[in-house]
Every structure is written in structure tokens, then in C-alpha cells.
C-alpha positions in Angstrom: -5.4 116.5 -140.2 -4.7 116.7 -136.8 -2.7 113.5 -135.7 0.4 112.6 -137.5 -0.7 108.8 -140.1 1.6 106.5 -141.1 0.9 105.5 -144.5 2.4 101.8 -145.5 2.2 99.0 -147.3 -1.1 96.8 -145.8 0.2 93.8 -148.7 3.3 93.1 -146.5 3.7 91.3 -143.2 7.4 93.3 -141.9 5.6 96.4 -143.3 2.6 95.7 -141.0 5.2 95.1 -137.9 6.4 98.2 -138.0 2.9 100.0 -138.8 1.6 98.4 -135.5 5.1 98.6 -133.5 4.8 102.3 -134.1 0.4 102.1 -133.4 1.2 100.6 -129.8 4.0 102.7 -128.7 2.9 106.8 -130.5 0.2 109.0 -131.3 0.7 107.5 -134.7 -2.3 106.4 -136.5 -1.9 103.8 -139.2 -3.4 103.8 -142.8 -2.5 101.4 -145.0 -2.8 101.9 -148.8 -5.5 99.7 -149.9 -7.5 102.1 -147.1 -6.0 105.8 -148.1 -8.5 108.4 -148.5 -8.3 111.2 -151.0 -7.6 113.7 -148.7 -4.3 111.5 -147.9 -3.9 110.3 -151.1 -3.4 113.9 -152.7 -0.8 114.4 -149.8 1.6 111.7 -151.2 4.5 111.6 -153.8 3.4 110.2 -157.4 5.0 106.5 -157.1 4.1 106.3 -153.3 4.0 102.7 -152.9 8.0 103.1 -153.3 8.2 103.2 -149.4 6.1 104.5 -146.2 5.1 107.8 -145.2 4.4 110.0 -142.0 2.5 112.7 -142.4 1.5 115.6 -140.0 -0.4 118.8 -140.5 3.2 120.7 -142.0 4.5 117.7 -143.8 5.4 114.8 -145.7 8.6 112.2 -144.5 8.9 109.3 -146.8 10.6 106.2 -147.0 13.6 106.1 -144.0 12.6 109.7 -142.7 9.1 108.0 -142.1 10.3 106.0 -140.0 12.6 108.3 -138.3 9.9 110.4 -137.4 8.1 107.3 -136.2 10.9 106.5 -133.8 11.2 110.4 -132.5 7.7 109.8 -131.5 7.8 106.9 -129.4 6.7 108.1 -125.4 9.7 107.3 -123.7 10.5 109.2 -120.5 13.4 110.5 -121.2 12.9 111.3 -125.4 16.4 109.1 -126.0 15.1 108.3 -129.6 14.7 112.1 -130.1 18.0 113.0 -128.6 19.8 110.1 -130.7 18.5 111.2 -133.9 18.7 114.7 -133.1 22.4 114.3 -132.6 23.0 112.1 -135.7 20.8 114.4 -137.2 24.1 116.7 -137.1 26.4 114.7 -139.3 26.4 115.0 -143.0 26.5 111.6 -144.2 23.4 110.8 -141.6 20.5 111.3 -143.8 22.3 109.5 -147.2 22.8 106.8 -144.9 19.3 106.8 -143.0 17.9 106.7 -146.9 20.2 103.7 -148.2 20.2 101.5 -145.1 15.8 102.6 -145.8 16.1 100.9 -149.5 18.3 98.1 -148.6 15.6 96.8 -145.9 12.9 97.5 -148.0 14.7 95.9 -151.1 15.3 92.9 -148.5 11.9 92.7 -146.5 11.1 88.9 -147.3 13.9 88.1 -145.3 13.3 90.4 -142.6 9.8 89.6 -142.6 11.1 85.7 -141.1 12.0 87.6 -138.2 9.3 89.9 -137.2 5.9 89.8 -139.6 2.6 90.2 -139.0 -0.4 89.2 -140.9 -1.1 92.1 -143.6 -4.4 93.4 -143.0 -5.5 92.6 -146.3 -5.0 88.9 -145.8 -6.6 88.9 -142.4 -9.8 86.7 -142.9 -8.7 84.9 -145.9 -7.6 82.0 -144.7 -11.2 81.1 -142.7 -13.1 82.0 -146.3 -11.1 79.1 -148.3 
């Protein structure tokens, strides 16, 4: 596998925000789980659908360092996303919080998902077939 995949949740619209925030803006190619080959599917943790996942050819980041390596990857000029999480990357308590502040948005992403949701791919098209 040559390009890093983002592997999420395709059921939920702030899941799918993020999926194509990160589509638009990196080298990042989405795959949600209702479409996960077995190649990826082999890749992933036992209870996968706990959180997202990025994966590259060396490695698996779930649930908030998913999404950490999502940001690193963003094409900005300068790499500011890189150098911020590179430097809080350096303090102890960084990646305990990364992970907790991870399950306390996931826990909470029906309210979230009032402020930025998209339509899940697996709902797209259901509404015109009722």
C-alpha cells in the first residue's frame, strides 16, 4: 500500500467530515468500513470500529493518533501542523491527553455532528429511493 488510507466510520455524518476534511486537504485516501478490503481489513486492531485509523506502508495509528497523523499531513507551506504536534509531541501527558480528548469526541459525536456533518456515504441515495 502505497498511499497512507484513512479508515472510519462511513455510518456517521461528523465521522464523514473529517474523512473528507482530511480527502480535500492530504494525500490521504478515505475508506470507510462498510468498503474495507481484506488486505486492509487484516491491517486493523480486533474491535476496529472503536475509532478511525491511518494507515501507511510501516504502520497502524488509531483512534486520536489517526487523526494526528491526518493533521501532520495537511499541505500547508510552512508544515505548522507538523511543527505544533511535533513540539507537543515532547511533553509526557500529550499523547494520554491526545487519546482522552479522542474518546470524549467520539463518545460525544451526535452533538458535534450539529456542527459540522456530512451525509454518511452509506445513506447517500436513500432518501431519492423512499
Amino acid at each position: 500500500m502505497s498511499q497512507p488510507t484513512l479508515v472510519f466510520d462511513d455510518d456517521c455524518g461528523f465521522c464523514t467530515w473529517w474523512a473528507e476534511f482530511f480527502d480535500d486537504r492530504t494525500d490521504v485516501r478515505i475508506v470507510g468500513f462498510t468498503d474495507l478490503t481484506a488486505e486492509l481489513r487484516e491491517r486493523l486492531p480486533e474491535h476496529y470500529e472503536e475509532c478511525s485509523h491511518l494507515i501507511t506502508e510501516d504502520e497502524v495509528y488509531s483512534c486520536g493518533a489517526s487523526l494526528e497523523e491526518g493533521l501532520a499531513r495537511i499541505d500547508d507551506e510552512d508544515g505548522v501542523a507538523r511543527e505544533a504536534i511535533g513540539f507537543l509531541r515532547n511533553f509526557e501527558d500529550y499523547e494520554r491527553l491526545r487519546e482522552h480528548g479522542y474518546r470524549w469526541v467520539a463518545d460525544n459525536r451526535d452533538f458535534w455532528g450539529q456542527f459540522v456533518s456530512k451525509t454518511p456515504p452509506v445513506r447517500r441515495g436513500l432518501d431519492r429511493e423512499s
